[in-house]
PAMI-294692 format. One line per 3 residues: number of its first residue (from 0); their letters; for each residue x, y, z of N, C-alpha, C. Coordinates in Angstrom, 3 decimals. Layout:
% PAMI-294692
NUM	a	X:Y:Z:X:Y:Z:X:Y:Z  ...
END
This chain:
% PAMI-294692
0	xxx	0.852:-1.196:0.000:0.000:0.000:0.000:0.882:1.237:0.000  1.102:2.126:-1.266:1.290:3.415:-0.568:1.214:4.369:-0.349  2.004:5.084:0.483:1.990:5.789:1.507:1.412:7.462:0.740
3	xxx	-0.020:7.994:1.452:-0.125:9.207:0.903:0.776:10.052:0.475  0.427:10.742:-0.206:1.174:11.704:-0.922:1.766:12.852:0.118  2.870:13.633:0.298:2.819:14.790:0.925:2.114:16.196:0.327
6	xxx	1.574:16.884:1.465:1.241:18.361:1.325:2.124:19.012:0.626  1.555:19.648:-0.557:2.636:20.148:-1.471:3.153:21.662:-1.097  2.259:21.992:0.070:2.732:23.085:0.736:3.775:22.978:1.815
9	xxx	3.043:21.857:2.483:3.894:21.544:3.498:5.556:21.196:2.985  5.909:20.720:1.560:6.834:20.242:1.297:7.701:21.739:1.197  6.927:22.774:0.271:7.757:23.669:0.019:8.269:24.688:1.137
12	xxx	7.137:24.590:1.958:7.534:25.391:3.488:9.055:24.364:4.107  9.201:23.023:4.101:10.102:22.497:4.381:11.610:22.830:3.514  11.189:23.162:2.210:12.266:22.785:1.296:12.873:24.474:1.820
15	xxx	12.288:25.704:2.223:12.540:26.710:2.327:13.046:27.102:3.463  12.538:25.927:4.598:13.527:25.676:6.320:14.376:25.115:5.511  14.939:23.899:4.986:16.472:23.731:4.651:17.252:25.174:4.010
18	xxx	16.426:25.373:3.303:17.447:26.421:2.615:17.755:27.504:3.208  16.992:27.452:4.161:17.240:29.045:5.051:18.227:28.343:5.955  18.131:27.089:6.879:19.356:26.531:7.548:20.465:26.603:6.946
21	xxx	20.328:26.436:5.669:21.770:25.660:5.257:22.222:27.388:4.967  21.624:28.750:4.722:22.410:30.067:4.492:22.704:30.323:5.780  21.870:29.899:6.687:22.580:30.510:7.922:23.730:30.095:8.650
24	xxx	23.800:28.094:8.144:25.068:27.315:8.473:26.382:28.528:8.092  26.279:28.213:6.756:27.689:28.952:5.813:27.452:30.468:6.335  26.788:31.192:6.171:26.354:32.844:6.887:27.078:32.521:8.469
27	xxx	27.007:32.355:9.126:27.411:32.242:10.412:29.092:32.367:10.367  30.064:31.477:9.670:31.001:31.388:9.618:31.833:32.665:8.905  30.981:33.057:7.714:31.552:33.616:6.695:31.615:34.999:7.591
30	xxx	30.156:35.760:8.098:30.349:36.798:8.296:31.240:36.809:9.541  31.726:35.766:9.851:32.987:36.272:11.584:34.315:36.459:10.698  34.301:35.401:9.679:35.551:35.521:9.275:35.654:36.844:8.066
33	xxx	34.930:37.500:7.903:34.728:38.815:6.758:34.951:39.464:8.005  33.943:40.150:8.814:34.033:40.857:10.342:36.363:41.106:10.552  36.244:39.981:10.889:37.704:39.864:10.793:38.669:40.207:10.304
36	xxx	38.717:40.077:9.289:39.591:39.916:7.713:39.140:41.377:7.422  38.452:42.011:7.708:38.248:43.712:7.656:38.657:44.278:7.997  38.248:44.334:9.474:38.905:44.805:10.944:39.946:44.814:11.568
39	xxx	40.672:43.627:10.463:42.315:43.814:11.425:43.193:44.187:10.326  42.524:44.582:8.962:43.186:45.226:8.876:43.551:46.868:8.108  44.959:47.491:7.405:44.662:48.460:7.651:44.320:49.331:6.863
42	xxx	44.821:50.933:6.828:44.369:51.289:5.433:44.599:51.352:4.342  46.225:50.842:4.284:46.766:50.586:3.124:46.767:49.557:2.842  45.641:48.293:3.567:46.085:47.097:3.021:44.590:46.867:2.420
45	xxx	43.617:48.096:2.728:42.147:48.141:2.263:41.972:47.463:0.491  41.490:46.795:0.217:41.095:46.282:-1.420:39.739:46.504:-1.357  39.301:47.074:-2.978:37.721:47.140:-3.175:36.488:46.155:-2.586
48	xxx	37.149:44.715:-3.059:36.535:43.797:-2.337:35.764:44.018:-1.012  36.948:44.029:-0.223:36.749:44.301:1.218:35.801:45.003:1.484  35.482:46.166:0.621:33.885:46.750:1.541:32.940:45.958:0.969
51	xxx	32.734:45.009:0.518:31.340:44.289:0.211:31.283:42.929:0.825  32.519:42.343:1.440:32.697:41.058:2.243:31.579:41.321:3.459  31.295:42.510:4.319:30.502:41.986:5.735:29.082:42.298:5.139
54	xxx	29.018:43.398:4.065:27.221:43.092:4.111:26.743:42.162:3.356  27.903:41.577:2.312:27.272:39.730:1.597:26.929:39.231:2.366  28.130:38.754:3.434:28.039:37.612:4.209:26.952:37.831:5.696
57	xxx	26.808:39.316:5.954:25.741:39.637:6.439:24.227:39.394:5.802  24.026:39.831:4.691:23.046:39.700:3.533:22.904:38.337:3.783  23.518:37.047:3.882:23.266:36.118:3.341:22.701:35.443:5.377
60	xxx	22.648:35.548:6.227:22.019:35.538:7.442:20.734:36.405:7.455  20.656:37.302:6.905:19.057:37.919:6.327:18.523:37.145:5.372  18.758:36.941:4.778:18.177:35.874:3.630:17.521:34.515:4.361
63	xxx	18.894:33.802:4.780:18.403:32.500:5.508:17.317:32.903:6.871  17.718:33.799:7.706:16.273:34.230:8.295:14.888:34.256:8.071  15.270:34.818:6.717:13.670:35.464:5.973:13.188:33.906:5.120
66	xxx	13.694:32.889:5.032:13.230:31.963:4.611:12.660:30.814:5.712  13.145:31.579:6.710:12.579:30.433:7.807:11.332:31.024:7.906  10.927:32.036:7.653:9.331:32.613:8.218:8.664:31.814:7.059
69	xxx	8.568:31.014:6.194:7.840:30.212:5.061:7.590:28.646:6.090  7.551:28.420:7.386:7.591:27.466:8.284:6.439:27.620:9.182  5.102:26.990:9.466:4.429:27.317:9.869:4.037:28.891:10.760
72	xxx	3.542:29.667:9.655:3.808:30.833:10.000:2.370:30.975:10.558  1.652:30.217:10.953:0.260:30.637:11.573:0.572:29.861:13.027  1.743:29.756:13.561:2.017:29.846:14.976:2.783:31.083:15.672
75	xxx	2.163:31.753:16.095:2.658:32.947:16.651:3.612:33.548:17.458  3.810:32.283:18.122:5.105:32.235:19.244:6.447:32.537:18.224  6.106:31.710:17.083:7.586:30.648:16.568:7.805:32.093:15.732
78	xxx	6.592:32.902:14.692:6.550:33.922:13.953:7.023:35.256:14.358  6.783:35.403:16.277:7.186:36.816:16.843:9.059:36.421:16.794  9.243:35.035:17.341:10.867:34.767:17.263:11.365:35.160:15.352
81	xxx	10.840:34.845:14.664:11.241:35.216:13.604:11.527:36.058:13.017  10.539:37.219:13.208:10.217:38.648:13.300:11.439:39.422:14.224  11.556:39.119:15.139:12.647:39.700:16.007:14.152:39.418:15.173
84	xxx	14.722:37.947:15.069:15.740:37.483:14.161:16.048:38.363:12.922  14.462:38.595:12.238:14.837:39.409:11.288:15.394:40.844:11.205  14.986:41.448:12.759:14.925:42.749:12.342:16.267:42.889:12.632
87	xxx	16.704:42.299:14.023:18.602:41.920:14.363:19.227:41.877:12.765  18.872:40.935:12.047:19.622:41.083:10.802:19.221:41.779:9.736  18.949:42.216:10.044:17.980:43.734:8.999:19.618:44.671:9.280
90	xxx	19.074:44.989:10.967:20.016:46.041:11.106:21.624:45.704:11.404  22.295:44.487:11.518:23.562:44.071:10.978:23.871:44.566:9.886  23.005:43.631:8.828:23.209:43.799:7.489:23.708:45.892:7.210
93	xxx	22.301:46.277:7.467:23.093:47.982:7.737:23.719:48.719:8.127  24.920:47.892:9.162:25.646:48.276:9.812:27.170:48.101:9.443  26.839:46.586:8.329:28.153:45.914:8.478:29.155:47.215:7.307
96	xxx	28.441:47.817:6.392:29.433:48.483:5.782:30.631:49.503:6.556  29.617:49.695:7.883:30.773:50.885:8.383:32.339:50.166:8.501  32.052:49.160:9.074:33.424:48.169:9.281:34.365:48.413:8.515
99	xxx	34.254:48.986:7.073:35.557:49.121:5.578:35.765:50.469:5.973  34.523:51.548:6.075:34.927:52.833:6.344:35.609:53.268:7.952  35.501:52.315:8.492:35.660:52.865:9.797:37.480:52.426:10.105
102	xxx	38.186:51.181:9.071:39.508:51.034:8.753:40.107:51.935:7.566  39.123:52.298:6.680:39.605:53.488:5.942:39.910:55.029:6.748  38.796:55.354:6.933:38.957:56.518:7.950:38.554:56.541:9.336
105	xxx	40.096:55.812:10.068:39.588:55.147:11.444:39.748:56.715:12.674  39.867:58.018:11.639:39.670:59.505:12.737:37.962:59.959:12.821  37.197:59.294:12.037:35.778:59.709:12.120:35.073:58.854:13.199
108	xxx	34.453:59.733:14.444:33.855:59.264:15.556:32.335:58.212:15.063  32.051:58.678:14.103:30.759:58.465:13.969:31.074:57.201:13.466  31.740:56.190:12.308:32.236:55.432:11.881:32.779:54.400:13.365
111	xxx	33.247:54.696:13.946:34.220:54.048:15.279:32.664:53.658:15.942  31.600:54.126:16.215:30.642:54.274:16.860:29.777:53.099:16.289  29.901:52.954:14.815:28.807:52.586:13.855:29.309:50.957:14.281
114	xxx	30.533:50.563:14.610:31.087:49.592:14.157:31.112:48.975:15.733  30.645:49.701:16.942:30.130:49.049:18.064:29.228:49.019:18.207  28.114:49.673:17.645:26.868:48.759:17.264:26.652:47.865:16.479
117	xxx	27.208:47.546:15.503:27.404:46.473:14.691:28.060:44.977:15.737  29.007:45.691:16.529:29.779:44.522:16.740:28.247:43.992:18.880  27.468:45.200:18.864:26.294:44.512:19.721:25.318:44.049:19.112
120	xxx	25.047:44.173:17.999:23.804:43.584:17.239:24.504:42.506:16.404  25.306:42.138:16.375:26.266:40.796:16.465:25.888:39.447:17.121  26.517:40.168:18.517:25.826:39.631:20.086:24.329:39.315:19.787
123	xxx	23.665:39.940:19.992:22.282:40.211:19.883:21.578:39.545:18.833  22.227:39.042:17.932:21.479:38.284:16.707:21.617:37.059:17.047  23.128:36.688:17.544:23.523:35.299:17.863:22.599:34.686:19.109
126	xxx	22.746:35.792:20.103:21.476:35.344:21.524:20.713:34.947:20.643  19.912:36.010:19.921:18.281:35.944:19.926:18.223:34.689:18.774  19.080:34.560:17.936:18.887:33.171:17.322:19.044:31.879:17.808
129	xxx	19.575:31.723:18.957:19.793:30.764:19.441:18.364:30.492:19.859  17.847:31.561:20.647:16.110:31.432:20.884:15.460:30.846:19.929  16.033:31.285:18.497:14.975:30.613:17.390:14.890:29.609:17.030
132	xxx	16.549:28.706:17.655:16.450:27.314:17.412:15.382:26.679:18.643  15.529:27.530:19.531:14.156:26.735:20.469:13.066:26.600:20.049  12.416:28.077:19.652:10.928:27.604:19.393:10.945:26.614:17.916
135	xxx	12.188:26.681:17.201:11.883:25.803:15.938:12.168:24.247:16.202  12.752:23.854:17.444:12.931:22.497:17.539:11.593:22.211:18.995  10.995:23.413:19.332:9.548:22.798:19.583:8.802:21.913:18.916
138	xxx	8.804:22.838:17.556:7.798:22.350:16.446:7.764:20.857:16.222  9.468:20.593:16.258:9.968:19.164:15.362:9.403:18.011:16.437  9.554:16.593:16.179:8.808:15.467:16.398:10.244:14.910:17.672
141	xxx	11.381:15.031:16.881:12.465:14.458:17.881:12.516:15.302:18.975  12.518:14.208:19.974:12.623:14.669:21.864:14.246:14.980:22.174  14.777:13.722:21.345:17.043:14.059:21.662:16.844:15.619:21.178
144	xxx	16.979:15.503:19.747:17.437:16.944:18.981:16.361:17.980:19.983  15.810:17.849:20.684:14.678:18.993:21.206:15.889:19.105:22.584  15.886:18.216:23.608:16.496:18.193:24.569:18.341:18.877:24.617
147	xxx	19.120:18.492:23.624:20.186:18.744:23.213:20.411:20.404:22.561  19.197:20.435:21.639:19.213:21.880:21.399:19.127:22.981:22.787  18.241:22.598:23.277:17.648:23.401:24.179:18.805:23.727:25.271
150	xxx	19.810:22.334:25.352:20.865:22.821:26.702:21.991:23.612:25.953  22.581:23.383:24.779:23.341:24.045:24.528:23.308:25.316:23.913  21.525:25.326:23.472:21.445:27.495:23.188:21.357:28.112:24.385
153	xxx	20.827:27.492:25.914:21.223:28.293:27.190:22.577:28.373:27.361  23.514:27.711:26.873:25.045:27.800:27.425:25.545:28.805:26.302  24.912:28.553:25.090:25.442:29.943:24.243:25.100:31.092:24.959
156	xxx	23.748:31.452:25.174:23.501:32.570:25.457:23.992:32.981:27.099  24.229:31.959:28.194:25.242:32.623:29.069:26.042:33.111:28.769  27.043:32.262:27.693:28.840:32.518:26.851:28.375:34.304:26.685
159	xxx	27.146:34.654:25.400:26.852:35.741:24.796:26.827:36.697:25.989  25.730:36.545:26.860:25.402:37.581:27.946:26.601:37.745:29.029  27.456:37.143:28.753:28.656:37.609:29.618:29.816:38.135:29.361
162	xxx	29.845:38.253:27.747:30.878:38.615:27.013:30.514:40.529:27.125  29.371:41.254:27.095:29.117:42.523:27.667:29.982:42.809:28.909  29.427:41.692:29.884:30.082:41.986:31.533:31.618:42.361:30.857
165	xxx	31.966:41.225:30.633:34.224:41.280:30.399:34.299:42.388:29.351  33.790:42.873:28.482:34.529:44.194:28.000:34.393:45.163:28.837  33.147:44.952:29.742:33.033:46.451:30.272:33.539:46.337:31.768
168	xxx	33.965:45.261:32.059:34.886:45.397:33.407:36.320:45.957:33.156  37.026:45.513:31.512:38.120:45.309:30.955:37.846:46.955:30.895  36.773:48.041:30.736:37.277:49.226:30.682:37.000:49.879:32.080
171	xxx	36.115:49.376:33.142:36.316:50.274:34.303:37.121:50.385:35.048  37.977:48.723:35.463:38.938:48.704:36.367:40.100:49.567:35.944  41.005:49.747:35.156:41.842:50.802:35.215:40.846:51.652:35.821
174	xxx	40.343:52.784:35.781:39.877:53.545:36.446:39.646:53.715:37.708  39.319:52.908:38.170:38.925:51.709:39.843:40.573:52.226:41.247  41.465:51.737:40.365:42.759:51.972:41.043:43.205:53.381:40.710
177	xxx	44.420:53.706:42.130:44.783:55.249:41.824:45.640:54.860:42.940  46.833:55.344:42.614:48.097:55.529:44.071:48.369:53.560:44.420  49.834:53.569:44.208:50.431:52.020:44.844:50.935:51.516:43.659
180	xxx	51.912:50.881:44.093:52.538:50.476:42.812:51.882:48.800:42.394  50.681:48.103:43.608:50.208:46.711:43.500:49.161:47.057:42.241  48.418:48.463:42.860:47.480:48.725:42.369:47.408:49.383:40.512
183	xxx	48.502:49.909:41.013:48.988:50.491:39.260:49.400:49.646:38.358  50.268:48.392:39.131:50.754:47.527:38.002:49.127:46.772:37.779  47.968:46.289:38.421:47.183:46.097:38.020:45.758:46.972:37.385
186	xxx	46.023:47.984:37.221:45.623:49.025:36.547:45.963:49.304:34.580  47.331:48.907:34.698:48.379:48.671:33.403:47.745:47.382:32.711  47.816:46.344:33.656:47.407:44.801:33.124:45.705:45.298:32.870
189	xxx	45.176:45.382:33.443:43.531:45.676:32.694:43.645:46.390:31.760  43.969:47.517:31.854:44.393:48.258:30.420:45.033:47.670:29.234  46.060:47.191:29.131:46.526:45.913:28.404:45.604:44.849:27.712
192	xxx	44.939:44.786:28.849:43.115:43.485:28.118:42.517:44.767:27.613  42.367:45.406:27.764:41.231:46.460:27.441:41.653:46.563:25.778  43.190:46.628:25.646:43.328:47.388:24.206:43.477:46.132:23.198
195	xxx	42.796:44.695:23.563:42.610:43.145:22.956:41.427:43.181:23.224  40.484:43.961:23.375:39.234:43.602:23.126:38.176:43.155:21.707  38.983:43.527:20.944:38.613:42.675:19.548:38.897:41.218:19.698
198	xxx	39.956:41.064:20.405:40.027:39.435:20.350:39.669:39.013:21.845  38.872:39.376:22.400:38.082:39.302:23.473:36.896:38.463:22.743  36.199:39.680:21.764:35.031:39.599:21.490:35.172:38.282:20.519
201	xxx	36.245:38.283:19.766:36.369:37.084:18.953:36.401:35.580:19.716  36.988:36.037:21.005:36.965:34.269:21.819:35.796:34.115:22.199  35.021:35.013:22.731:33.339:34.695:23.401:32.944:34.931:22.021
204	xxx	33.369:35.118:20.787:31.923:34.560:20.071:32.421:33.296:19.195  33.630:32.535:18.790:34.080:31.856:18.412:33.527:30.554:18.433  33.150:30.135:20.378:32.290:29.511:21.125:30.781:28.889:20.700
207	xxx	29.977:30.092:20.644:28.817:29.989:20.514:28.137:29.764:18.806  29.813:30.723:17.895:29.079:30.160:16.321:29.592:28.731:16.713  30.068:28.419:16.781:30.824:26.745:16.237:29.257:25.993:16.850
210	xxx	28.747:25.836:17.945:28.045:25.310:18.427:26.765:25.763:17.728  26.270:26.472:17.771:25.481:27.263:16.753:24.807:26.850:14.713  25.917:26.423:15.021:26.677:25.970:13.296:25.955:24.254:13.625
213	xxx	26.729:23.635:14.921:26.477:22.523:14.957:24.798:21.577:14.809  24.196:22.988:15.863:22.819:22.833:15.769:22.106:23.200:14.751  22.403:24.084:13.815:21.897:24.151:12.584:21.628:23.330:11.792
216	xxx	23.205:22.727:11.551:23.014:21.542:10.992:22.279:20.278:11.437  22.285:20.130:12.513:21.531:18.801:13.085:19.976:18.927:12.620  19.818:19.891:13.179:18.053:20.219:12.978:17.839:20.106:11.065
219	xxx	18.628:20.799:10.424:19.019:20.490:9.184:18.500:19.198:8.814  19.653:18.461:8.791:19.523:16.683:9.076:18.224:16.254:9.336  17.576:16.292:10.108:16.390:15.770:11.067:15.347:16.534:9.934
222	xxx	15.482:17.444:9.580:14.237:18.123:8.930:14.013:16.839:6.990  15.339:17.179:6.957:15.497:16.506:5.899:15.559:14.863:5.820  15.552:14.231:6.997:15.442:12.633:7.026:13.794:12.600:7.105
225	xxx	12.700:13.606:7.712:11.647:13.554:7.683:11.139:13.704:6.533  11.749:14.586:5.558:11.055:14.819:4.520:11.230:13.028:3.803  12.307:13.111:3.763:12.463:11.314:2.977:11.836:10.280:3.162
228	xxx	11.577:10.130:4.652:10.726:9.357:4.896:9.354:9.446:5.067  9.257:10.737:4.884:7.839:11.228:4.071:7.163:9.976:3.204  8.022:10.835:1.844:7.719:9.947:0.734:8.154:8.662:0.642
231	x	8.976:8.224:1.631:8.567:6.455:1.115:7.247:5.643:1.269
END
């Protein structure tokens, strides 16, 4: 006997969760390592290229976002998480150009400014997506991939929500100390972390894409062994 046919809606709403997973898999990686490969370096080593590397690879995490809302979008919980995801990468995506101008002309305040909001709505996309793998592995049928997701987007988003605390301790404590030479030499050493805070931000977020990446893909997997065994 076989097996009914699938919902030809239901298929394409599925085929449009893979494809939005699989931009956000590769999107995840690309835009840390563009972010990067910008930012460190300088102005004479600037190439045309380079200003269009963070809003592609930004662009392409808006994209895979905006294809996950084609996923039961008449549940409201899962649709407000989507909605939020998007607008985080709405405003990345508009942010990421300052990153070329702000190593081209690194004396303009406004540019220096543009490129720490970029680098919190960073933060802020990665949290709030991690949320989105929750409500989207609600939806799904597997209890492991539900259980497994769920512990390791709370440990991302501790990693995320604490990476704020350490830059901004890394700039008060110099300030904190005054008079002693215990106190000054540890005044110097915070200051010292303070002026590695790019690669601060790069170790607390290094963490959470890799893992991030991992769960993408899994849920990936799982979406796509359902569809197969759909149709047998």
């Amino acid at each position: 006997m076989s097996s009914p046919t699938p919902n030809p809606e239901l298929m394409r709403a599925l085929g449009r969760l893979v494809r939005g997973l699989t931009a956000i898999f590769w999107g995840l990686p690309a835009a840390l390592i563009a972010g990067v490969h910008t930012g460190l370096k300088t102005r004479l080593d600037l190439r045309v290229f380079d200003a269009f590397l963070p809003p592609v690879t930004t662009g392409l995490l808006l994209y895979g976002v905006w294809l996950l809302a084609a996923f039961h979008p008449q549940e409201n919980i899962w649709m407000r998480a989507v909605d939020r995801s998007r607008a985080l990468a709405l405003v990345l995506t508009g942010f990421s150009p300052f990153l070329y101008w702000h190593v081209l002309l690194p004396e303009v305040p406004a540019f220096s400014a543009c490129v720490w909001f970029l680098a919190v709505f960073a933060v802020l996309f990665l949290f709030h997506f991690n949320h989105l793998l929750q409500r989207l592995v609600a939806m799904l049928p597997e209890e492991a991939l539900r259980q497994e997701t769920m512990t390791f987007t709370r440990l991302n988003q501790v990693v995320l929500a604490g990476l704020p605390l350490a830059v901004a301790l890394s700039n008060m404590l110099p300030h904190l100390f005054h008079g002693g030479d215990s106190a000054a030499r540890l005044a110097r050493a915070w200051g010292q972390w303070g002026q590695a805070q790019e690669w601060l931000f790069l170790l607390f977020t290094l963490l959470p894409v890799a893992t991030t990446m991992a769960l993408v893909w899994k849920i990936k997997e799982a979406v796509l062994h359902s569809v197969f065994s759909a149709r047998r």
